[in-house]
C-alpha positions in Angstrom: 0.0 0.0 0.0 1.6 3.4 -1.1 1.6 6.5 1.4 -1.1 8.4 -0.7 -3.7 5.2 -0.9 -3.1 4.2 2.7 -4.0 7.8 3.4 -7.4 7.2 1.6 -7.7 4.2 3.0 -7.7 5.2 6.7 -10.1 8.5 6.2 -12.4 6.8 4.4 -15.5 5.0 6.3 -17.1 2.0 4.3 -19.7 -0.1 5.3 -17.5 -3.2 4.4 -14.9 -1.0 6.3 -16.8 -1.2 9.5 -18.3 -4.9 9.4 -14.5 -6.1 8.9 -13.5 -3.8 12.1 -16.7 -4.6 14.3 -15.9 -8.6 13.4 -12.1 -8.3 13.9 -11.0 -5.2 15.9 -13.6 -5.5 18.8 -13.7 -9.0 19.5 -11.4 -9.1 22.2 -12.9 -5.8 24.1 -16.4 -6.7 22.7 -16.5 -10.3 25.1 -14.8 -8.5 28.1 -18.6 -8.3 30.0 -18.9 -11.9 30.3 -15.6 -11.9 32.5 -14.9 -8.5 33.7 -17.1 -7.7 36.5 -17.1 -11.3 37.5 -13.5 -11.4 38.4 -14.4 -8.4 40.8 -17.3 -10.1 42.5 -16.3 -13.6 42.5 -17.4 -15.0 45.8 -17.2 -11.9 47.4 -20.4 -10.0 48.8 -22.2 -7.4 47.0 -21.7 -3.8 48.0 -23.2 -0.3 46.7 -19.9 1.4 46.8 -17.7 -1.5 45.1 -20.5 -1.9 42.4 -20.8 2.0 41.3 -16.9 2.2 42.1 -16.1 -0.6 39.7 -18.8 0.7 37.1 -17.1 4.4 37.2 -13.4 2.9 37.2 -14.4 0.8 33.9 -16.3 3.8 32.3 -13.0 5.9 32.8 -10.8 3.1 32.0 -12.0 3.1 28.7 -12.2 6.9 28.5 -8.6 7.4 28.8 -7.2 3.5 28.2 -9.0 2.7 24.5 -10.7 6.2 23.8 -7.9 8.5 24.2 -5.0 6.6 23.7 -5.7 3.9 21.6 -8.8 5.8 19.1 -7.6 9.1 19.4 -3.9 9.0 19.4 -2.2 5.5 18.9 -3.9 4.8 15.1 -2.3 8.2 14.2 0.8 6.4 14.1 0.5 4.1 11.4 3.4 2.8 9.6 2.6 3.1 5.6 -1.0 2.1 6.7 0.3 -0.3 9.5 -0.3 -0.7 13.2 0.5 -2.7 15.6 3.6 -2.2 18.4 6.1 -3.7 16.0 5.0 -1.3 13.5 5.4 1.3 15.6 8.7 0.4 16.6 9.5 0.6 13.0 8.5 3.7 12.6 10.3 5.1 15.4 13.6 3.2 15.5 15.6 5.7 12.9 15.4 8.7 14.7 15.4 7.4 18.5 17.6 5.4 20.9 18.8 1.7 20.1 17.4 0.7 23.3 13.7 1.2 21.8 14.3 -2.6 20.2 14.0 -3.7 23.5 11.1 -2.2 25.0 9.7 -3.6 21.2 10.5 -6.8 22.5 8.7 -6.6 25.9 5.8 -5.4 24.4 5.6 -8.4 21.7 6.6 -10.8 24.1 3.6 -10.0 26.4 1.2 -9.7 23.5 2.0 -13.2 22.4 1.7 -14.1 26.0 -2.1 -12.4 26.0 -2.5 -14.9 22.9 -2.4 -17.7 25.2 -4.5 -16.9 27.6 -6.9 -14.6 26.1 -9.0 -17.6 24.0 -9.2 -19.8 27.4 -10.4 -17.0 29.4 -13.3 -15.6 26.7 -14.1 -19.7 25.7 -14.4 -20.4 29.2 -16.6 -17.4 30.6 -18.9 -18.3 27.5 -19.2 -21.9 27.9 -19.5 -21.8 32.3 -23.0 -20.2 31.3 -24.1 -23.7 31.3 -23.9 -23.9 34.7 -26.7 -21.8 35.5 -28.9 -24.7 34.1 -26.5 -27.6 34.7 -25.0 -26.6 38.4 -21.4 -28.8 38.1 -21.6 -29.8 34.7 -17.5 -29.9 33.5 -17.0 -27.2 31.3 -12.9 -28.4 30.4 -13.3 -30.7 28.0 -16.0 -29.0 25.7 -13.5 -25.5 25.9 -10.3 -27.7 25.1 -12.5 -29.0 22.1 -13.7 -25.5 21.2 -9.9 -24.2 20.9 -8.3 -27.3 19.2 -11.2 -27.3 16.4 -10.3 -23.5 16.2 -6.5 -24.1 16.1 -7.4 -27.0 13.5 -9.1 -24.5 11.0 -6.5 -22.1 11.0 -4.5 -24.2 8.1 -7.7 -23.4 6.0 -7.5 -19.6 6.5 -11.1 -17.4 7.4 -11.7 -16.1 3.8 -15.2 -17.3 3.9 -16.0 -17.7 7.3 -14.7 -14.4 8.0 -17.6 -12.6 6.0 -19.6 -13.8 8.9 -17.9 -12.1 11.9 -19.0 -8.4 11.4 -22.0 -9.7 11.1 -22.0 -12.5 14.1 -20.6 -9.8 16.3 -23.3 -6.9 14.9 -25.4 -9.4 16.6 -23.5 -10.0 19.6 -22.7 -5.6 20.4 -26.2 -5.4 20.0 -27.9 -8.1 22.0 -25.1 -7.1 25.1 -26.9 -3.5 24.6 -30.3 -4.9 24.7 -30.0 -7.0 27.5 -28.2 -4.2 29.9 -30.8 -1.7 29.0 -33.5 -4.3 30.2 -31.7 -5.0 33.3 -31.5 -1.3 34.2 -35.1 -0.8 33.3 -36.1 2.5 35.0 -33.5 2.6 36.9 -31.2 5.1 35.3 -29.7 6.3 38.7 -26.6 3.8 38.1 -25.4 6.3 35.5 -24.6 7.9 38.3 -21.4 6.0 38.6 -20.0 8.1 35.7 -19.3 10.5 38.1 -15.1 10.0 39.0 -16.1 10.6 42.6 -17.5 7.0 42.7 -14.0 5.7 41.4 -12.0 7.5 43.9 -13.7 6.9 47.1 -13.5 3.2 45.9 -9.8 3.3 45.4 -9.5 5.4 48.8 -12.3 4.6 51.2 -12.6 0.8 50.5 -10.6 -1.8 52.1 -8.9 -3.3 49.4 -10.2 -1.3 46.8 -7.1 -0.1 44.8 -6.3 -3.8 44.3 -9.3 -4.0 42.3 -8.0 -2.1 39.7 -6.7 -5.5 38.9 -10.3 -7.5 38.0 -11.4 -4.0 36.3 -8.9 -3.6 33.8 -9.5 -6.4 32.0 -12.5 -4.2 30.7 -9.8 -2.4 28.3 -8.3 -6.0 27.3 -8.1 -6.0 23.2 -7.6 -2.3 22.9 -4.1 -3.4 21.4 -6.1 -5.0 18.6 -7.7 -1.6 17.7 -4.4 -0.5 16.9 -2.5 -4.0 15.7 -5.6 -4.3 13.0 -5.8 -1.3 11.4 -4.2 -2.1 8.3 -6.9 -4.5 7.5 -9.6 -2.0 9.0 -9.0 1.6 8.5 -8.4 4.6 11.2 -12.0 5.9 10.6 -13.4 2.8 10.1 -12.5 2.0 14.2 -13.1 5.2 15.0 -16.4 5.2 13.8 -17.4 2.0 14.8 -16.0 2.6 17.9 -18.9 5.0 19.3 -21.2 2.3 18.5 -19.3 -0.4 20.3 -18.5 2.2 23.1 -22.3 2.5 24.1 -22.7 -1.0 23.9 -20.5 -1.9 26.5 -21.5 1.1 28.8 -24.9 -0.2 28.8 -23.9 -4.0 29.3 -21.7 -2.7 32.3 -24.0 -1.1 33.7 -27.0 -3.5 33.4 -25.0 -5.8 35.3 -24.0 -3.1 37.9 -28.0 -2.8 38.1 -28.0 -6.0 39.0 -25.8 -5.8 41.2 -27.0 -2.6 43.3 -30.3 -5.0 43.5 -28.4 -8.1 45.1 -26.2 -6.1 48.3 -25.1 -8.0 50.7 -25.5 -11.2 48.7 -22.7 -13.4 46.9 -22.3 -13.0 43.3 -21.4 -17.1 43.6 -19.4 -18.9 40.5 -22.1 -17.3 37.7 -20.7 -14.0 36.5 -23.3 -11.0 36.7 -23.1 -11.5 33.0 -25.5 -14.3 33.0 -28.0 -13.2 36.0 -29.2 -10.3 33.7 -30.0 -12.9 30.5 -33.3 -13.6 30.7 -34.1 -17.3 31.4 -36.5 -17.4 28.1 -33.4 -16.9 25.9 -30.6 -18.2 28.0 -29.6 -21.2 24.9 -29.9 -18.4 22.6 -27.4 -16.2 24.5 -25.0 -18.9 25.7 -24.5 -19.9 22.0 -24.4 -16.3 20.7 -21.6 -15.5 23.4 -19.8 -18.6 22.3 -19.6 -17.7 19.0 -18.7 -14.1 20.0 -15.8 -15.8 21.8 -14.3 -17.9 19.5 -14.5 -15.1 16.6 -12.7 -12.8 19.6 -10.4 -16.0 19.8 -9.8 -16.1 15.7 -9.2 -12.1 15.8 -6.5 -12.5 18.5 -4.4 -15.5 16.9 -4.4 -14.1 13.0 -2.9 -10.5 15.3 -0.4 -12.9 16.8 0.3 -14.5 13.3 1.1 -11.2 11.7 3.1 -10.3 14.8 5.7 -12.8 14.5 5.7 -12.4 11.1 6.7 -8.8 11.6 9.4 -10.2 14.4 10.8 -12.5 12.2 11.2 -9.3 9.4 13.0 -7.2 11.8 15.1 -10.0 12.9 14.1 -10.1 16.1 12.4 -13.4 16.1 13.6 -17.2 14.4 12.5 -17.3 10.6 9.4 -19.7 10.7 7.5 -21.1 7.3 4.8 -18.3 6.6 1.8 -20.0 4.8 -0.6 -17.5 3.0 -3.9 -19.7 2.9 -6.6 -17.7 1.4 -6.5 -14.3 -1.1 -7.1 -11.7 1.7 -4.1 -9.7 1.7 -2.3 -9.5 4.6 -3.7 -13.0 5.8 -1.0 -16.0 6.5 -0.8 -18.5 8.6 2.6 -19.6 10.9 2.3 -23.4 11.6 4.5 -23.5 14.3 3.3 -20.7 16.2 -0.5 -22.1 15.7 0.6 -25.2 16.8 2.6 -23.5 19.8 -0.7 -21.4 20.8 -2.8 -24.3 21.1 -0.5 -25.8 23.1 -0.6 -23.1 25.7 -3.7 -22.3 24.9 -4.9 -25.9 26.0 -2.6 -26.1 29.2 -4.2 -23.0 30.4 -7.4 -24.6 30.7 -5.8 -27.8 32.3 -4.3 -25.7 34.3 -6.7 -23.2 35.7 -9.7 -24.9 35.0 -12.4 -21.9 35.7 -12.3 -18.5 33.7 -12.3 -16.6 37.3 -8.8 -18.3 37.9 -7.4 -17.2 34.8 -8.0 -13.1 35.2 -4.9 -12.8 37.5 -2.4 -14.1 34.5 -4.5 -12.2 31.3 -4.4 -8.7 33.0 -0.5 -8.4 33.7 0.3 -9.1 30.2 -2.4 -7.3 29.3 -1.0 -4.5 31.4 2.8 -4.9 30.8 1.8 -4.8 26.6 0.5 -1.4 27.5 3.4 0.2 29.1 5.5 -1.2 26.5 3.6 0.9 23.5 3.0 4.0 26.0 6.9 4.2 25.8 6.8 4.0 22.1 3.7 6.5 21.7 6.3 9.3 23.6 9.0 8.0 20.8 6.4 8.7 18.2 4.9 12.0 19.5 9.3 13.2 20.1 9.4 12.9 16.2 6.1 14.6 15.5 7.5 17.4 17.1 5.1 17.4 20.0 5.0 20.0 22.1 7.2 18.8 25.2 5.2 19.2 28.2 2.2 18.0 26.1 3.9 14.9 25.7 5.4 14.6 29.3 1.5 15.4 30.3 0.0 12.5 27.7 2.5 9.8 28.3 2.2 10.7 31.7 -1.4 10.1 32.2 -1.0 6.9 30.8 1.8 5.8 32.7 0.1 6.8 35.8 -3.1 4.7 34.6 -1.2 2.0 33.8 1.6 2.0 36.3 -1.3 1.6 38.6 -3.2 -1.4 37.2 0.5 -3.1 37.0 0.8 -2.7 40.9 -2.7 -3.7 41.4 -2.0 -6.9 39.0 1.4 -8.0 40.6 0.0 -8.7 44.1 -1.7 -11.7 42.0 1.6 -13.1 41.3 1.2 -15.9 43.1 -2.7 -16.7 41.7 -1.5 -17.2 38.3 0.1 -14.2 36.9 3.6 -16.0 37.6 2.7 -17.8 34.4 2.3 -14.7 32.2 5.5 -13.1 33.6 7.0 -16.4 33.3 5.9 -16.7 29.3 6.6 -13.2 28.5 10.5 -13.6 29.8 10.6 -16.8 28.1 9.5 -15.0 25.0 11.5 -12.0 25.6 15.2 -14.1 26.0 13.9 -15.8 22.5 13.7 -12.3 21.2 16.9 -11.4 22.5 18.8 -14.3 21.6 18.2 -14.5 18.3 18.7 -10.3 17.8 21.6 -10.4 19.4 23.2 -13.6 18.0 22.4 -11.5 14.4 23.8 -8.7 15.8 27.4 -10.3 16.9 27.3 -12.4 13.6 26.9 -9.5 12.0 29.7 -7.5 13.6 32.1 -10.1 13.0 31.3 -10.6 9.3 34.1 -9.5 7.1 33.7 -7.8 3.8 35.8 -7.4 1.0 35.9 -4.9 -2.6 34.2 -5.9 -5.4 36.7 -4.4 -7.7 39.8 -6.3 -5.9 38.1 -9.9 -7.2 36.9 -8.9 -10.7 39.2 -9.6 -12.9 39.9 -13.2 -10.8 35.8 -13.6 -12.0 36.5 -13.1 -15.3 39.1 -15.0 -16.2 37.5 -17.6 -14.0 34.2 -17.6 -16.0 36.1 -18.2 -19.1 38.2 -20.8 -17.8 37.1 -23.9 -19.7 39.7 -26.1 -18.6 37.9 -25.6 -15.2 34.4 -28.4 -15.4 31.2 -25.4 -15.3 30.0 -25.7 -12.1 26.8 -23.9 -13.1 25.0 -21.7 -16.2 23.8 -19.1 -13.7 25.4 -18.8 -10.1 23.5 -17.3 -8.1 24.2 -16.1 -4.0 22.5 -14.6 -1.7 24.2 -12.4 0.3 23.7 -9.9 3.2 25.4 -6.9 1.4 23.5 -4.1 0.7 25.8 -2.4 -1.6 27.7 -3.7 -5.1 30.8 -2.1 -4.3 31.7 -4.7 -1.1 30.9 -8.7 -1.0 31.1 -11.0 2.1 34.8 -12.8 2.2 32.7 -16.3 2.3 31.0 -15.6 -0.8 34.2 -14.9 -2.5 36.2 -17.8 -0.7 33.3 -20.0 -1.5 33.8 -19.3 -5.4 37.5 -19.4 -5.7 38.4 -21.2 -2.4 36.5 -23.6 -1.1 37.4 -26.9 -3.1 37.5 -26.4 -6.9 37.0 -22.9 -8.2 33.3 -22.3 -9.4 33.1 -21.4 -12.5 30.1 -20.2 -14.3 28.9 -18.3 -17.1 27.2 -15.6 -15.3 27.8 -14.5 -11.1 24.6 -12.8 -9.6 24.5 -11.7 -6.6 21.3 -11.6 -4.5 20.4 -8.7 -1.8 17.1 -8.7 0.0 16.2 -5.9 1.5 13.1 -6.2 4.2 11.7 -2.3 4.4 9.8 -0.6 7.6 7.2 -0.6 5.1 4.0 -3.6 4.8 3.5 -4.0 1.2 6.1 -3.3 -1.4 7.9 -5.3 -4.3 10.8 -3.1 -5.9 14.2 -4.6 -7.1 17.2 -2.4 -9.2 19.9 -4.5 -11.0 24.1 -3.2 -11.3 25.4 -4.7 -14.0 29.0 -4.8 -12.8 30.5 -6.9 -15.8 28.3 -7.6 -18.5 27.3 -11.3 -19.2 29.6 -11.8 -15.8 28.5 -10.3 -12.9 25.3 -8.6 -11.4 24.0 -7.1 -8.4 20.2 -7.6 -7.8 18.4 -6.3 -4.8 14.8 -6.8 -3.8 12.9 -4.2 -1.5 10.5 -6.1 -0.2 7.5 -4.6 2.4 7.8 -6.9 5.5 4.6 -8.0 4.7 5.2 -9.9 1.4 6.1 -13.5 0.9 9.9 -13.5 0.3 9.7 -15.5 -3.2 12.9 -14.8 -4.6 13.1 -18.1 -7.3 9.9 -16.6 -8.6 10.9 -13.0 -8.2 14.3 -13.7 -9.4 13.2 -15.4 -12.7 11.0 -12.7 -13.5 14.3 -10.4 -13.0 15.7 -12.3 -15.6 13.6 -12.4 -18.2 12.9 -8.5 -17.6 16.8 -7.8 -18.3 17.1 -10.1 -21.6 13.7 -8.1 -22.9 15.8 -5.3 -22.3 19.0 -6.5 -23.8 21.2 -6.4 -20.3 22.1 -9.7 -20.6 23.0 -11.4 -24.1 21.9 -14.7 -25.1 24.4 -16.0 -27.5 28.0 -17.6 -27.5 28.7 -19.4 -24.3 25.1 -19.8 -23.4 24.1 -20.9 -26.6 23.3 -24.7 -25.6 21.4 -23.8 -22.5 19.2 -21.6 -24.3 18.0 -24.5 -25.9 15.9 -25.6 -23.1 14.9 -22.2 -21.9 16.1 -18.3 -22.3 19.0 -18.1 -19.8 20.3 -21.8 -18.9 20.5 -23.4 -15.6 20.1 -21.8 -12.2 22.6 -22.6 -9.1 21.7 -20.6 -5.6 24.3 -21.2 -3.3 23.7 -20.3 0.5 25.9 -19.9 2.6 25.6 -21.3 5.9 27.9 -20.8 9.1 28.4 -22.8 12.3 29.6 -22.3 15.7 33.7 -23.3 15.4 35.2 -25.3 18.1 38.4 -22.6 17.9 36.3 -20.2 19.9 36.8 -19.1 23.6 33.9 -16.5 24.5 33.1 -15.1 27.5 30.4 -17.3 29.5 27.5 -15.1 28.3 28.8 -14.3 24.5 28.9 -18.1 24.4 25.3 -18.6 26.0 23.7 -16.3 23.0 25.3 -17.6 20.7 24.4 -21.1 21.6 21.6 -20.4 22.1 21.2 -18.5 18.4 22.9 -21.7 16.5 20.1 -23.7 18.5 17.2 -21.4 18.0 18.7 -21.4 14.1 18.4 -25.2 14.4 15.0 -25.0 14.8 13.6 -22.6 12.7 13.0 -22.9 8.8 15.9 -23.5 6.5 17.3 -20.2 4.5 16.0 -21.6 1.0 12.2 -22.0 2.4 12.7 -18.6 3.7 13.0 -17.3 0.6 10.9 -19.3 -1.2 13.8 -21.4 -3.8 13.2 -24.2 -5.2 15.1 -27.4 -3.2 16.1 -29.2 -6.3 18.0 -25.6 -7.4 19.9 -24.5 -4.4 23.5 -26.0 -2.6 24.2 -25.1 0.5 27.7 -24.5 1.6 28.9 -24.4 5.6 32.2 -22.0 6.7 33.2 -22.2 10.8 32.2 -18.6 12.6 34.8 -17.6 14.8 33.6 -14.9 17.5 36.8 -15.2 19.6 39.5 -17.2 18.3 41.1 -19.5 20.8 44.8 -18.3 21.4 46.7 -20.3 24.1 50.7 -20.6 24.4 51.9 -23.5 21.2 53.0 -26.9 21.6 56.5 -28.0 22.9 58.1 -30.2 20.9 60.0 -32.6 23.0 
C-alpha cells in the first residue's frame, strides 16, 4: 500500500470498512462483559460502593485507556497504513535510541503471552453459562474442544467464514446492549457512577479497593487490537465503529451493575453477573451467541499474533518460521509452528486453571505490561512529531500513571496465576533477544571485502574452460546491501572452497526487508556484463519472500531489455529455456570449536545456532526451489582461541 492510498484508506469510512472492524478489531474488548465484573465479585459479597466504584473505574478506564489513547492517538501512528507495536517500533527506531528494540521486545513478548490466555479466558466465561442450568456440569473438555477445532481451522484460513464475523458480532454488540438496557429498566440512577467521585472513594475509602483495579482492567483488554488491525480496517473505520461499540459496552456494564446494586449483601457465587441479567426465556440463545462471539474474539486475536511474529521475524528479532498465505485476503498468513505452539498453551491453560475466574490474574499483567510497552513507544512517536514537550510529558504521563497503577494492582496476583504470564513473557523475551543479538554479533564479526579487488579473478575464472562449469547461472544470496563490497565467504566459497566455481554468469542476491508492509521493488548493477550482477529486492515486511519466482522474472525483464546477451557461451542452455540453468548457493555458518567467548557471549550464541536449528531452512525462507539451491557451511569464529603453542620434545 503506497503512502497516498493508505491515506485514503484510513479517512475513508465503508460499510464493508466497519463490518470487517466490528468482526475483527472489537472481539477481544467486545467479550470482556462476560468476565470482567465477575472477576471483581467472585465470591465476594455485593456492595453499593464497590458496584458503582467498579462501574465508574471501567467507564473511565476506557475513557482514557481505549478512547484516548488507543482511538484518538495510537492509530495516528501508522506505519505506511500499518499498526500494531512492531509497527510502531519501525516507525520510530531511525530517529530514537537503540534501546527502543527492547522495549519492542517486551511489548511483543507479552502480547503473544495475552495470545495464550486470552482464548481460554473468553471460551471459558462463555461456555461456564451452562452452569446456570446444569449446576457442576464440567465445562474443560467442551472448551479444550472449542480451541483445538479452532487451532485445526486455521491451516484453512477465514476467507469465507470471516464474511460472517462483522455480522456475528453486529449481533452479539447489540444483543449485550439490549439486555443491559432491560436490566436497568427505569433505573437510570446507576449512571450515576459516571461520576469519578464513585472511582476515587472506591480506590480510597474501601478496604482493598485499589487492588481491584486488577479484576477492572480487564475491561480495556483487546484495545491493542484496535491498533494491531488497522491495516486491515482503516483509522475511521474503528473510529467510527468505535462510538457504537462504546455504548454497547457502557450499557452491558451497567445492566449488570444494576444488578448488582439490587443483590447487596448477597454473593455474586461462581455465575458471572453477566449471565443473572439474560433472561431465562433466551438463555440457549445467549449462551450460543456468546460462544460464538468468543471464539470469533479467539480467531481475531491468533491471525494479530500471526502477523506479529511475522513482523518479528522481518525485523530480525524473532527465528524465521515457514509463513503460509492460505486464502487471497491480503495480509492473511498462517505460521504453523506458532499455531501449533498457541494451542499448546492455549490448552494447558485450561488444564491448568480450569475456571475463567482463575485465569483473570495471568491475562491482566500481560495485558497490562503490553500497554506500558507501547505508552513508551507513543512518547517516541509524539518526540518525532514534534510534540510540544510538556504536552507529551503530560499525555505519556497520564498513561503511565493509569497503567503504572493497574500493574501494581496486577502484581499482588503473582502468586494466583500471573507468575505464568511473567513467566511466558520472559521466556519470549530471551527468544527475542537471543536470536537479535546472535544476528547482531554475527553481524559485527562478518568480514567484507571490494568488489573491484576480485573482478578480474571472475572473469578469467568464467572463461576458464579447462575448469568443469560448475553452473550456467550462479547465483548467491548475500547480506550486502551495496555492489561495491561482498562477504569474504561468498568470494572464498567461489574461488576457495574446493574447486573454483566457475560459471557463465555470477549474480549476486540482496534482500532488502523495508519498515514498510507492502512493497515489491528490485534495481539491477550490472558490474561486468554477461559476468557479474547485483540484484536487490525491497521487499515490504509484509510480502512473501519468493525470490526463485521473483528472481526469474528479473531475468527475463533484463534479456527483454537486452542487459544480458543470449548468445555464445550460453548458446546450448538456451535451448531448453532463455538463460540456462540456475545454481543458488547459501551460505551457511556454524559455531567453530576454535572459539573461547566469554560465559554469556557463548550462552547467546548457543543459544542462536540452536534457536537457528530450529527454525525454517534459508531456502524456504525465501521461497527457492530445493532441487535448485547447494548449501555451503564455513566455521564462525567470534573469539579465536589463542593459548601458548605446543612444545616439541
Amino acid at each position: 500500500m503506497s503512502g497516498q492510498n493508505s491515506l485514503d484508506f484510513h479517512k475513508k469510512i465503508t460499510l464493508a470498512g466497519s463490518l470487517i472492524a466490528i468482526g475483527i478489531v472489537f472481539g477481544d474488548i467486545g467479550t470482556s462483559p462476560l468476565y470482567t465484573l465477575n472477576a471483581v465479585f467472585h465470591n465476594k459479597m455485593i456492595t453499593e460502593a464497590i458496584a458503582l466504584g467498579s462501574l465508574s473505574c471501567i467507564f473511565w478506564t476506557l475513557v482514557f485507556q481505549t478512547t484516548i489513547k488507543y482511538v484518538l492517538i495510537t492509530l495516528q501512528a501508522d506505519n505506511k497504513g500499518e499498526g500494531g507495536i512492531f509497527s510502531l517500533y519501525a516507525l520510530v527506531r531511525r530517529f530514537s535510541g537503540k534501546w527502543l528494540v527492547f522495549i519492542a521486545m517486551a511489548g511483543g513478548a507479552f502480547l503473544m503471552a495475552d495470545g495464550i490466555i486470552t482464548p481460554p479466558i473468553s471460551v471459558s466465561s462463555a461456555v461456564e453459562g451452562v452452569q446456570a442450568v446444569v449446576p457442576g456440569f464440567n465445562t474443560v473438555p467442551v472448551i479444550i474442544g472449542i480451541l483445538v477445532l479452532l487451532f485445526i481451522f486455521q491451516q484453512f484460513g477465514t476467507d469465507k467464514i470471516g464474511k460472517v464475523f462483522g455480522p456475528a458480532m453486529i449481533i452479539w454488540f447489540g444483543f449485550i446492549g439490549t439486555i443491559g438496557m432491560m436490566a436497568i429498566g427505569d433505573n437510570w440512577e446507576v449512571f450515576r457512577a459516571l461520576n469519578p467521585y464513585y472511582a476515587y472513594q472506591m480506590l480510597v475509602n474501601e478496604p482493598k479497593g485499589f487492588w481491584l483495579l486488577g479484576s477492572i482492567f480487564l475491561c480495556t483488554t483487546g484495545a491493542e487490537a484496535l491498533y494491531s488491525d488497522m491495516g486491515h480496517c482503516g483509522r475511521n473505520n474503528i473510529r467510527f465503529t468505535w462510538i457504537f461499540i462504546k455504548v454497547a459496552l457502557i450499557l452491558c456494564y451497567a445492566g449488570q451493575t444494576t444488578w448488582l446494586l439490587n443483590h447487596v449483601g448477597e454473593e455474586v457465587g461462581s455465575l458471572s453477573p453477566f449471565y443473572h441479567i439474560v433472561p431465562k426465556s433466551i438463555f440457549w440463545v445467549a449462551l450460543c451467541i456468546a460462544t460464538l462471539a468468543t471464539i470469533i474474539a479467539s480467531q481475531a486475536l491468533i491471525s494479530g499474533c500471526f502477523t506479529l511474529i511475522n513482523e518479528a521475524i522481518r525485523l530480525n528479532i524473532w527465528p524465521k518460521h515457514m509463513v503460509l498465505f492460505p486464502s487471497n485476503v491480503k495480509g492473511q498468513l498462517y505460521i504453523p509452528a506458532i499455531n501449533w505452539f498457541l494451542m499448546c498453551g492455549c490448552v494447558g491453560m485450561v488444564l491448568y486453571f480450569k475456571e475463567s475466574t482463575k485465569m483473570e490474574a495471568a491475562f491482566g499483567l500481560s495485558v497490562t505490561l503490553t500497554m506500558l510497552m507501547s505508552t513508551i513507544l507513543i512518547n517516541a512517536y509524539l518526540r518525532i512529531k514534534r510534540v510540544p514537550f510538556i504536552l507529551n510529558i503530560l499525555i505519556t504521563g497520564i498513561f503511565l500513571a493509569i497503567e503504572l497503577s493497574f500493574l501494581a494492582a496486577n502484581l499482588q496476583k503473582v502468586k494466583e496465576g500471573g507468575w505464568i504470564t511473567l513467566l511466558l513473557g520472559f521466556s519470549l523475551f530471551t527468544v527475542m533477544y537471543i536470536w537479535w543479538r546472535g544476528r547482531k554479533i554475527k553481524s559485527d564479526i562478518q568480514s567484507f571485502v571490494k568488489f573491484s579487488d576480485y573482478l578480474p579473478l571472475l572473469t578469467k575464472l568464467s572463461t576458464d574452460e579447462k575448469l568443469p562449469k560448475y553452473a550456467t547461472n550462479l547465483v548467491y544470496l548475500t547480506t550486502s546491501d551495496s555492489e561495491k563490497r561482498i562477504e569474504k565467504t561468498v568470494m572464498d566459497s567461489i574461488l576457495k572452497f574446493g574447486l573454483p566455481k566457475r560459471a557463465d554468469i555470477y549474480w549476486f542476491v540482496h534482500v532488502n526487508i523495508l519498515d514498510e508492509p507492502y512493497a515489491q521493488k528490485y534495481s539491477v548493477e550490472t558490474i561486468i556484463r554477461n559476468d557479474v550482477y547485483y540484484v536487490q529486492f525491497d521487499l515490504g515486511f509484509r510480502e512473501d519472500p519468493r525470490i526463485g519466482y521473483y528472481f526469474k522474472q528479473v531475468v527475463n525483464d533484463m534479456i527483454e531489455n537486452h542487459e544480458v546477451d543470449v548468445e555464445d557461451s550460453l548458446e546450448q542452455a538456451y535451448q531448453q529455456n532463455k538463460i540456462g540453468d540456475f545454481k543458488f548457493m547459501i551460505m551457511d555458518s556454524f559455531l567453530s570449536y576454535d572459539n573461547r567467548m566469554p560465559f554469556w557471549k557463548n550462552f547467546v550464541m548457543k543459544g542462536y545456532y540452536n534457536l537457528r536449528y530450529l527454525s525454517v531452512k534459508d531456502f524456504i525462507n525465501f521461497g527457492l526451489d530445493k532441487s535448485h539451491i547447494e548449501t555451503e557451511k564455513y566455521p564462525l569464529v567470534v573469539v579465536p582461541f589463542a593459548e601458548n603453542k605446543l612444545e616439541r620434545k
